[in-house]
C-alpha positions as CSV (number, residue, x, y, z in Angstrom):
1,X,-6.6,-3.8,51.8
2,X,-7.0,-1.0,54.2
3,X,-6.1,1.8,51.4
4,X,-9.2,0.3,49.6
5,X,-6.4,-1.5,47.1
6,X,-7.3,-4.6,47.0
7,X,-7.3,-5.3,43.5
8,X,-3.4,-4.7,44.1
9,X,-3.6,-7.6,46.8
10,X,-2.8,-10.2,44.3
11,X,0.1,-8.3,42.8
12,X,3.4,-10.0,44.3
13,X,5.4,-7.2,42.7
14,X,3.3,-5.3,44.6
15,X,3.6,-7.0,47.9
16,X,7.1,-7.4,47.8
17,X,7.5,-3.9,47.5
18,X,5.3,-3.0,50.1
19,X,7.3,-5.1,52.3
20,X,10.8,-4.1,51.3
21,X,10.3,-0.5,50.9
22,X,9.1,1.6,53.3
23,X,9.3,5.0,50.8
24,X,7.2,3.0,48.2
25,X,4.3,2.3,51.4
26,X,4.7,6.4,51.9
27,X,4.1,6.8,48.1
28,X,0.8,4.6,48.0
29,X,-0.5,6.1,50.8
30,X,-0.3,9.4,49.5
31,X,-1.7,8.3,45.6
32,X,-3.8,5.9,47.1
33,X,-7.3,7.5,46.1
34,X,-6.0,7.8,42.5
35,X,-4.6,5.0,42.0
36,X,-8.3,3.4,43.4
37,X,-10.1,5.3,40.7
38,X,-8.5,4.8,37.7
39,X,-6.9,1.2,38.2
40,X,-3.6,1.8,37.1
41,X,-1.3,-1.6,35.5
42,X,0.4,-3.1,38.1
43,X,3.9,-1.8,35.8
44,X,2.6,1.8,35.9
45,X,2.5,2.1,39.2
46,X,5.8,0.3,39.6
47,X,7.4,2.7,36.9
48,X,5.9,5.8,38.1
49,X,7.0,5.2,41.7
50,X,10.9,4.3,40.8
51,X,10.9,7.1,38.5
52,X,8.8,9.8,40.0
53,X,6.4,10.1,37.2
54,X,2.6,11.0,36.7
55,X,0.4,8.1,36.8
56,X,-1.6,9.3,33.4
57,X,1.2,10.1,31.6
58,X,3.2,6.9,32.6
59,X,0.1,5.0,31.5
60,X,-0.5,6.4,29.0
61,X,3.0,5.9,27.7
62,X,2.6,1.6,28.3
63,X,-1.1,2.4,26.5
64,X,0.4,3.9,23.8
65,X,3.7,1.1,23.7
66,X,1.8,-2.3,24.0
67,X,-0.8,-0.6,21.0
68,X,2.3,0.7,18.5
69,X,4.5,-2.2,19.1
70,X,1.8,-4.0,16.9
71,X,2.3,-1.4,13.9
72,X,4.3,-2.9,10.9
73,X,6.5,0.8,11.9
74,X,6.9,0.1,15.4
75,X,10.6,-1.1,14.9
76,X,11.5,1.8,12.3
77,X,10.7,4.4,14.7
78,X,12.0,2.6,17.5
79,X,15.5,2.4,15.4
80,X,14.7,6.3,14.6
81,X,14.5,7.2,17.8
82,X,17.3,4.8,19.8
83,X,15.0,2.9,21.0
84,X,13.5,5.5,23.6
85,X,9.6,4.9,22.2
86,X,8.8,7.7,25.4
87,X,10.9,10.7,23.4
88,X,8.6,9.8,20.3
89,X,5.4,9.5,22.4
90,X,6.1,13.0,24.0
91,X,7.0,14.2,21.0
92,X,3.4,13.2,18.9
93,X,1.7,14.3,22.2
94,X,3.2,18.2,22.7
95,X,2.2,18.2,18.7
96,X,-1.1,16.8,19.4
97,X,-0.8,14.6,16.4
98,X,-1.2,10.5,16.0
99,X,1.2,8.4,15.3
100,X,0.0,7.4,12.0
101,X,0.5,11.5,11.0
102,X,3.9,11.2,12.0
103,X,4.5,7.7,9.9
104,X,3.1,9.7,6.3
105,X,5.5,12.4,7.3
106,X,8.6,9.7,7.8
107,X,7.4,8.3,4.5
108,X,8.0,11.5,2.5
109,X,10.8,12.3,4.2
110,X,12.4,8.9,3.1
111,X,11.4,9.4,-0.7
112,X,13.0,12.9,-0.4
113,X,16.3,11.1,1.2
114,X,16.7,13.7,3.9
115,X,18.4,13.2,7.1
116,X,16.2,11.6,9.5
117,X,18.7,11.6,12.4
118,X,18.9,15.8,12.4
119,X,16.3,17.1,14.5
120,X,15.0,19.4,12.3
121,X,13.9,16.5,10.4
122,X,13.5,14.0,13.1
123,X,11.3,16.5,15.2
124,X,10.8,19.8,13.8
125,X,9.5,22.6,15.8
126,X,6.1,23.0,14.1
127,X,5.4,19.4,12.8
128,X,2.0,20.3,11.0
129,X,3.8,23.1,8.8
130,X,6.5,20.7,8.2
131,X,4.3,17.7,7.4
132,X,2.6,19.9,4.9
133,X,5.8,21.2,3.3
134,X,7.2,17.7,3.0
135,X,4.1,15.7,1.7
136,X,4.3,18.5,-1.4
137,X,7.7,18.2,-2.0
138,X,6.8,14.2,-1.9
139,X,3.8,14.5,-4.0
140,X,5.8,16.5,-6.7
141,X,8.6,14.3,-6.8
142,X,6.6,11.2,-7.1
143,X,4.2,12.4,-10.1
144,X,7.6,13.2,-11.7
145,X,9.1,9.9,-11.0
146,X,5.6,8.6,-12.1
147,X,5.7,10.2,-15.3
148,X,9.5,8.9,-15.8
149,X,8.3,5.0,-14.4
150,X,5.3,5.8,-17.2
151,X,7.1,6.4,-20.3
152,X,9.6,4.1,-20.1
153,X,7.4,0.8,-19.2
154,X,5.0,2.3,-22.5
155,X,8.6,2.6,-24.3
156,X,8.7,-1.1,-23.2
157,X,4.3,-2.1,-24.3
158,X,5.0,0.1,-27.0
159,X,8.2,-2.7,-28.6
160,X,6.6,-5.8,-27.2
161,X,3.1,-4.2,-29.8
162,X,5.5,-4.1,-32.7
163,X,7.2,-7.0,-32.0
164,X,4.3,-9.0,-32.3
165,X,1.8,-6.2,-34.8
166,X,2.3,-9.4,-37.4
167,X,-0.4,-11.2,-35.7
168,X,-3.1,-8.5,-36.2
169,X,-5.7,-8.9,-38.7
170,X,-7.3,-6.6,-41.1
171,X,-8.1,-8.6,-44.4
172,X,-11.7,-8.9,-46.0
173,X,-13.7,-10.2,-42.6
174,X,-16.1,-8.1,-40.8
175,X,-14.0,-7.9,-38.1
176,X,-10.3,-6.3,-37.7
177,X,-7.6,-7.4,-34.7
178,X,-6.2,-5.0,-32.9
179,X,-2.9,-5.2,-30.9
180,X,-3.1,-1.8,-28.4
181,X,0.3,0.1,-28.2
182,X,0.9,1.8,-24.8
183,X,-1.6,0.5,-21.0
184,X,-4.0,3.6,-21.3
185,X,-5.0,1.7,-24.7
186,X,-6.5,-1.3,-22.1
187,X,-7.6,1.3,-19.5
188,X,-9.9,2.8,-22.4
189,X,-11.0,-0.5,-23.7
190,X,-12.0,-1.4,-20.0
191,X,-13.8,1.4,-19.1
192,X,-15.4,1.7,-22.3
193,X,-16.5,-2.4,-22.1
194,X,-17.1,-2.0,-18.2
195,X,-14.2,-5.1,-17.8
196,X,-10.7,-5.4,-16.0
197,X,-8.2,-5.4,-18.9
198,X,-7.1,-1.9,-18.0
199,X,-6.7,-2.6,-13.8
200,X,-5.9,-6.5,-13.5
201,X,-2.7,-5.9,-14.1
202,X,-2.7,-7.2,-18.2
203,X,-0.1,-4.7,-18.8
204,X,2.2,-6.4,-17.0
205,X,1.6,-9.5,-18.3
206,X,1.7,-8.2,-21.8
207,X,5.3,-6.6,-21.4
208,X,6.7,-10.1,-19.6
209,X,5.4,-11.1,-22.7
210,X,3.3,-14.0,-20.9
211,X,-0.1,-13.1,-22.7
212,X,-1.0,-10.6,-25.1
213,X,-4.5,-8.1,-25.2
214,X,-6.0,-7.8,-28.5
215,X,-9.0,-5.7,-29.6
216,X,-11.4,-7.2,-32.1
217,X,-13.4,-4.3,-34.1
218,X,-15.8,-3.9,-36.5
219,X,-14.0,-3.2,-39.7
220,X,-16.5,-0.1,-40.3
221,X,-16.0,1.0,-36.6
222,X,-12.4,0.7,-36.4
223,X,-11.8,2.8,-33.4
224,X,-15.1,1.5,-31.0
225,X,-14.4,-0.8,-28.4
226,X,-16.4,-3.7,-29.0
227,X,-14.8,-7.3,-28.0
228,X,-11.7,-7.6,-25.9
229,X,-9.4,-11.1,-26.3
230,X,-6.2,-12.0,-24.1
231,X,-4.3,-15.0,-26.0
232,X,-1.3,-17.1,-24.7
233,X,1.8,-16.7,-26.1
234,X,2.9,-20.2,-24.3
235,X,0.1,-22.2,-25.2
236,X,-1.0,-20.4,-28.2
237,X,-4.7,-20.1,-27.2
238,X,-7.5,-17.8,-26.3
239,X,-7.5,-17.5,-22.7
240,X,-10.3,-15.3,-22.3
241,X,-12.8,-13.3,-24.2
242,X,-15.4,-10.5,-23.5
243,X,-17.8,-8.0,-24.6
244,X,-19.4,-5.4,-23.0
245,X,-19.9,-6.0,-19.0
246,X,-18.0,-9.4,-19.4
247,X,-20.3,-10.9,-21.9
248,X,-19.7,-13.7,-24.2
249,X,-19.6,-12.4,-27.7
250,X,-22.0,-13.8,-30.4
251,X,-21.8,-16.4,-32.4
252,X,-20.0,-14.6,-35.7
253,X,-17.4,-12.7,-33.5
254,X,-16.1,-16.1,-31.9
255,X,-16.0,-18.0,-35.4
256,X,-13.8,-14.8,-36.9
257,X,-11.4,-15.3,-33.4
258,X,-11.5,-18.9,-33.4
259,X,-11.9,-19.8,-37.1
260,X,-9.9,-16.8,-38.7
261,X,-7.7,-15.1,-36.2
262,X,-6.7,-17.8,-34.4
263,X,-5.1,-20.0,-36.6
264,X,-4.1,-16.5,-39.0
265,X,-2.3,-15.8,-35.5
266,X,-0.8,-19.3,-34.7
267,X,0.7,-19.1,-38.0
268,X,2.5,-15.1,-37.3
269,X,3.6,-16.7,-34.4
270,X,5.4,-19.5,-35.7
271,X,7.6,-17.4,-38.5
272,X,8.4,-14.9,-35.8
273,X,9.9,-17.9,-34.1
274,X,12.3,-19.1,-37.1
């Protein structure tokens, strides 16, 4: 109370202290107008005291802790780093970057399979340059992988459409069904129609051969994007249908998929399955 501490006078850890330790009373005495203007944590001071440290910097350091033990990455680089979460902290603060820098730059590093536990990957020397270099080399690998990922899954949209390119329609209607080939057909018909099919994941759906996308046309305007159908394989139904900006198509387009298609389709389906 006499050092003007008496926010400390509740502390037991404190008190006890005070009272066992006659170098510890020495040490507040001499940080005692410091540690009355910035109201250290009652573990900072303790900390900085058994282990000579600054005040800031060992507060900064429990900051820094109790705020990154909340990140989903907090027991990665904890792992990374044997545990000592105060070599990491130094480290981000001599580079003057965040935390979250570092995390895109163990990221990359992971996708490239590099050595985390060598230094020069763990902590190089000029982290921005290396950060930089490695988010590249990760960028560059991933479009390739991408591309790879790409073709095969529209290798596997691309079967799945001829496996089931029976149940299209082109006869003497008005109207033609389309069954798209490769998931940039959908993306087209969506932007085009202003709807989801090409970002709600119908791709996926299409391949696990859950529901299939077809594309009803005009027969004179075989290649405009004009109605947009998703149909069950299961329950052999229409699950949806839209037009332009998710609009319900007119009366004539509905009789041709429900009248005509429909049934035209139920029937495909059923010699497919002998």
């Amino acid at each position: 109370m006499k050092l003007n501490l008496k926010y400390y006078a509740t502390s037991k850890t404190i008190l006890k202290l005070i009272e066992k330790d006659k170098q510890f009373r020495k040490w507040l005495i001499k940080n005692k107008l410091e540690i009355y203007l910035k109201s250290y944590y009652v573990s900072t001071i303790i900390t900085a005291y058994k282990q000579n440290k600054d005040l800031d910097k060992t507060q900064q350091l429990e900051t820094f802790i109790k705020s990154f033990s909340k990140n989903e990455h907090y027991r990665e680089i904890k792992e990374l780093f044997n545990g000592n979460i105060e070599q990491f902290f130094n480290y981000i603060t001599s580079q003057q970057i965040d935390d979250s820098l570092y995390i895109d730059y163990l990221n990359a590093c992971k996708y490239l399979k590099l050595n985390m536990q060598e230094n020069k990957n763990k902590i190089p020397h000029d982290f921005k340059r290396w950060h930089d270099i490695r988010i590249d080399e990760y960028t560059t690998a991933k479009q390739k992988t991408d591309e790879e990922e790409r073709k095969a899954f529209n290798l596997k949209f691309l079967n799945i459409a001829n496996k089931y390119l029976s149940l299209q329609h082109n006869l003497k209607d008005v109207y033609i069904s389309i069954i798209p080939t490769s998931s940039e057909d959908l993306v087209y018909e969506g932007k085009k129609l202003h709807h989801c099919v090409g970002s709600m994941n119908y791709d996926q759906k299409f391949v696990r051969e859950e529901s299939l996308i077809f594309f009803i046309r005009n027969k004179n305007k075989p290649n405009k994007p004009f109605v947009t159908l998703e149909y069950s394989l299961k329950n052999h139904k229409i699950l949806q249908c839209y037009a332009d900006h998710n609009s319900k198509p007119d009366s004539k387009v509905m009789n041709f998929i429900n009248k005509v298609w429909l049934p035209y389709a139920n029937k495909q389906l059923r010699q497919l399955a002998i």
